[in-house]
N, C-alpha and C positions, 0 to 999 in steps of 0.2 A: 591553536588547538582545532584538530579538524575533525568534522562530522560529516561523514556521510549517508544520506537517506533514501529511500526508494518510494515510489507514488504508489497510492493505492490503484482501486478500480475505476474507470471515469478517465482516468487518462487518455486514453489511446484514443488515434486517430487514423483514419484512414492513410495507408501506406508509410507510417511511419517508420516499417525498417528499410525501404527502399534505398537510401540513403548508408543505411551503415551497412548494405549486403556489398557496398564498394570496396570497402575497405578487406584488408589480404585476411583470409582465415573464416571472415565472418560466415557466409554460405556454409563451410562447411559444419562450424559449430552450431548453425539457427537449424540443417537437417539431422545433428544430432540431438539435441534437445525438441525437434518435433517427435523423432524415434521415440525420446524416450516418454513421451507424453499422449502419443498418438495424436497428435490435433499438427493439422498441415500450415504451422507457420509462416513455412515462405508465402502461402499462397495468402493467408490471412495476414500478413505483415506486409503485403506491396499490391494486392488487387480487390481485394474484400470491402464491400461498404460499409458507413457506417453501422445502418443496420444490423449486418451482420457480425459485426465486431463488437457491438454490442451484447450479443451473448454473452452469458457469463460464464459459460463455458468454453467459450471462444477465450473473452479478452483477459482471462485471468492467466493462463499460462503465457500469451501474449505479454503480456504487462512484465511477468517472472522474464522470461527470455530476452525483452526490451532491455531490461535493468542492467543483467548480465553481458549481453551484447556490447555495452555503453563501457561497463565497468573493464570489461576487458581489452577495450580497445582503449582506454586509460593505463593499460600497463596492472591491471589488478591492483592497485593502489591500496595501503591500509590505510584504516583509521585511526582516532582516539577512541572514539564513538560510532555505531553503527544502529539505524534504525529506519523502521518502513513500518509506514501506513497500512492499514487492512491487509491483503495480499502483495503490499508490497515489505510484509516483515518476512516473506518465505524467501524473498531475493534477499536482505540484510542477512536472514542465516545462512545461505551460501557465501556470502562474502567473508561474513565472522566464522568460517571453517565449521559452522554446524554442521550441513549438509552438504553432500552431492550436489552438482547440480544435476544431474540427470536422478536422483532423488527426488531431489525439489518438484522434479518438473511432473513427475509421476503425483506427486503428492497433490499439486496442485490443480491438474486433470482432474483427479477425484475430489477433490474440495468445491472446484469450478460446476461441476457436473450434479454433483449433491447436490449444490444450492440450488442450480437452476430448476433440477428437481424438485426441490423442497417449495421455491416460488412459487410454484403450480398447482399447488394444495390449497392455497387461499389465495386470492387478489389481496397484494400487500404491494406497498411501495417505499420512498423516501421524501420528504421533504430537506432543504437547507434554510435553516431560521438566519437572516443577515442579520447582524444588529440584535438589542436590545436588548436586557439586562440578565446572563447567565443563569440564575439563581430563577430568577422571573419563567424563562422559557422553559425550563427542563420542570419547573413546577405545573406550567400550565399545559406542556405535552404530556406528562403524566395525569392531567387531569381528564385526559382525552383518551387515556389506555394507549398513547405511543412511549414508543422509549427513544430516549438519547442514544443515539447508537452510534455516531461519530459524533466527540466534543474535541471540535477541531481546535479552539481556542479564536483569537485575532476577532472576535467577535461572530464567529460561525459556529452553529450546531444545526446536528444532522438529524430527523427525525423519523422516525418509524412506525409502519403499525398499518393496518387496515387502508383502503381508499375512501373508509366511512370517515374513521377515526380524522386523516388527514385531512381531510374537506373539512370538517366540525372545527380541529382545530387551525386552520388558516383563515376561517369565518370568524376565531374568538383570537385572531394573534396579539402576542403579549407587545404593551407599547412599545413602541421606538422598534419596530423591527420587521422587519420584510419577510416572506415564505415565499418559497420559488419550487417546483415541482420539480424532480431529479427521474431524468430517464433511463431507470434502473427497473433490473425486473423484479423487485422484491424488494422484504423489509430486511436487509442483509443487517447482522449482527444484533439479533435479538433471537426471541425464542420462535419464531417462525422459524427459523435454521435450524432448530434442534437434531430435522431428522437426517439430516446431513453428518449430523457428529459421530455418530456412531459409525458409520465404515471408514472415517480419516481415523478413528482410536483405532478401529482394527487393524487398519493398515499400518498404523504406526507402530504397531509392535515387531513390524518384521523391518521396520527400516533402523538404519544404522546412525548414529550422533557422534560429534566429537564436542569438548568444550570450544568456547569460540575463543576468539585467538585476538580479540580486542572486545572493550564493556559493550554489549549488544541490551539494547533496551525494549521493554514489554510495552506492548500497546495494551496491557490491562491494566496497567498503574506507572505506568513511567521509569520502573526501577528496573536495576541493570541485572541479569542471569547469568547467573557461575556457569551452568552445567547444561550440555547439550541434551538430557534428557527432560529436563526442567524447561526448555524453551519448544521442546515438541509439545510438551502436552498441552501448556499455553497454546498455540499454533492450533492443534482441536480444540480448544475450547473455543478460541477468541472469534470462530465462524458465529458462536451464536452469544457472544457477548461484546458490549459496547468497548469503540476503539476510542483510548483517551489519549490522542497527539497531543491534548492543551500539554498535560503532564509531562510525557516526553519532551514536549517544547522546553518547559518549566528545568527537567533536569538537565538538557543542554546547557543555557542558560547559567544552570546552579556549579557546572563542572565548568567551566569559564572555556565554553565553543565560542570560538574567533572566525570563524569560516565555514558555512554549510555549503555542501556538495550535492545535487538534489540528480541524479542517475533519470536516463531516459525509460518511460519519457515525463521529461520532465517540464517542472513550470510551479503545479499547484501547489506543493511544499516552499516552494522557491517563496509564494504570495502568503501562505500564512503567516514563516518566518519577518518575513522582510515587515511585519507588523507587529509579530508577538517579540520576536527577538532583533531589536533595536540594536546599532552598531555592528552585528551577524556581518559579515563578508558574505555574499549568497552566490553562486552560480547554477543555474537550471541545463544541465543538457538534453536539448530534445533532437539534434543530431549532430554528425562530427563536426557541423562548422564550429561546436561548441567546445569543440575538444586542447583550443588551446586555450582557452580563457580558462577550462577544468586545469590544467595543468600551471596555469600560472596560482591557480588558489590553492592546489595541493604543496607547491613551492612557498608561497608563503606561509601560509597556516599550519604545513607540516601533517603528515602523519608519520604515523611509526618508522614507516622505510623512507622516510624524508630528515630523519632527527640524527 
C-alpha cells in the first residue's frame, strides 16, 4: 500500500531545481507554474541564495512547484494515500485531483505572501523541542503562551510564539529534551497568522474543486476528506492552526502503508517516518537520481494505476 507525501516549509535549498530543469518538459512546466504564481522560479529554483529562498514568500510556491515537478517526472503516479505537511498539503491536493495546479500555485502566492506579511506585525518565531515526553512539552510550551504548531510526532514538536515567549521557554525546557531555534520568519500556524486568513477565504471562493481521486488526509486531525470543497476550507484555515503529522503518521500506519514516497524535495518526512512508522518502505526524492529507486517502490508497494 503506497503513500505518497509532500514536505512542508524548511525544505528547500539552494538550487534544488537545477537538476530536474534537465529532464524533457521540465522548463517549460516550472515557467508556467511561475505564470501563474507570479514569483520567478526558475530563477529562485537554480540561482537564489539561501537567504533569499528563505522567504516565505519565496519558498512556499517553490516547495508547491518542487513537489509537482518531481511527481510528474515519476509519470503522475497515484496513490492509496496522499498527504503533505504545512504547504506541502496544497501539492498532495493537486495530485489527489483537488486542484489545479496553476490554481495551487496562485493560492499559494497568496498564502506565502500573507504570512510573510502577517510575520511583520510582531517578532514571532519557532522553536523544534527534540526529545522528551509529548504530553510534558506542549504543557510546558503552553505554560509560556507558545503553541504546538507542528506535532511532528518521532519525538519532535514544533513551537511557537513570541522571541520573549521562546527564550523563557528554552531557559525552563521540559526534561529529557533539546530546543533548537528554527530559521523561520514567524510563528507560522498559530494565531499570529490569523490575518493572512481572510484574503485565502476570499479568494477561495472564486477558485474551483474537484473531489480527490484517492483518501487525501488533513493535517488538522489526520482524517481522510470526501470533498474537494471540505479540504479548501481546511487549507484556509490550517495557515493559522497547528499541523498534526504525528496523526496523519498514526492513520497511515492504521490503513496498513507498506511504502512512503516523500516527493521533492525531499528527505524530512522520509526521517520522521523512518522512526514513527517502523517496517514503512521509505523513499526521499530530492532529485532525478532519485527517480528510479521512486519507481521501484511505486512497483512494489503499488498504487492505484500499479494494481
Amino acid at each position: 500500500m503506497l503513500a505518497i507525501v509532500a514536505p512542508g516549509q524548511g525544505a528547500q535549498t539552494p538550487a534544488m531545481l537545477q537538476s530536474w530543469l534537465e529532464l524533457p518538459g521540465a522548463a517549460q512546466q516550472l515557467t508556467e507554474l511561475s505564470q501563474a504564481c507570479g514569483v520567478d522560479l526558475l530563477t529562485h529554483g537554480t540561482l537564489s541564495d539561501a537567504d533569499t529562498i528563505r522567504d516565505t514568500a519565496v519558498a512556499q510556491p517553490l516547495i508547491v512547484a518542487a513537489g509537482l515537478l518531481s511527481w510528474q517526472a515519476l509519470n503522475s503516479p497515484t496513490a492509496d494515500v496522499i498527504a503533505g505537511h504545512s504547504v506541502g498539503e496544497i501539492t498532495a491536493a493537486v495530485i489527489a485531483g483537488v486542484l489545479s495546479a496553476q490554481d495551487a500555485l496562485s493560492f499559494v502566492q497568496l498564502r506565502g505572501s500573507g504570512m510573510a506579511s502577517a510575520a511583520k506585525l510582531v517578532a514571532t518565531g519557532m522553536s523544534a523541542v527534540l526529545g522528551g515526553e509529548a504530553a510534558a512539552v506542549v504543557e510546558k510550551a503552553e505554560l509560556h503562551g507558545l503553541t504546538p504548531a507542528n506535532m511532528n510526532g518521532a519525538g519532535q514538536i514544533v513551537v511557537a510564539g513570541t522571541f520573549q515567549q521562546l527564550d523563557a521557554f528554552a531557559a525552563d525546557a521540559p526534561e529529557g529534551s533539546r530546543v533548537r531555534p528554527l530559521p523561520v520568519a514567524g510563528a507560522f500556524h498559530t494565531v499570529h497568522m490569523a490575518p493572512a486568513v481572510a484574503a485565502l477565504h476570499h479568494f477561495s471562493a472564486s477558485m474551483t474543486t474537484h473531489d480527490p481521486s484517492s483518501p487525501l488526509l488533513s493535517n488538522a486531525d489526520g482524517s481522510t476528506v470526501d470533498t474537494g470543497d471540505e479540504i479548501l476550507r481546511r487549507l484556509v484555515a490550517q495557515v493559522s492552526n497547528p499541523v498534526r503529522w504525528d496523526l496523519c503518521m498514526d492513520m497511515m500506519v492504521s490503513m496498513g502503508v507498506t511504502g512512503l514516497l516523500e516527493l521533492s524535495p525531499g528527505g524530512a518526512l522520509v526521517g520522521l517516518a523512518k522512526r514513527a512508522m517502523p517496517g514503512v518502505a521509505t523513499v526521499a526524492v530530492k532529485s532525478p537520481e532519485d527517480l528510479d529507486a521512486a519507481f521501484a517502490l511505486i512497483a512494489e508497494h503499488g498504487g492505484k494505476d500499479s494494481q
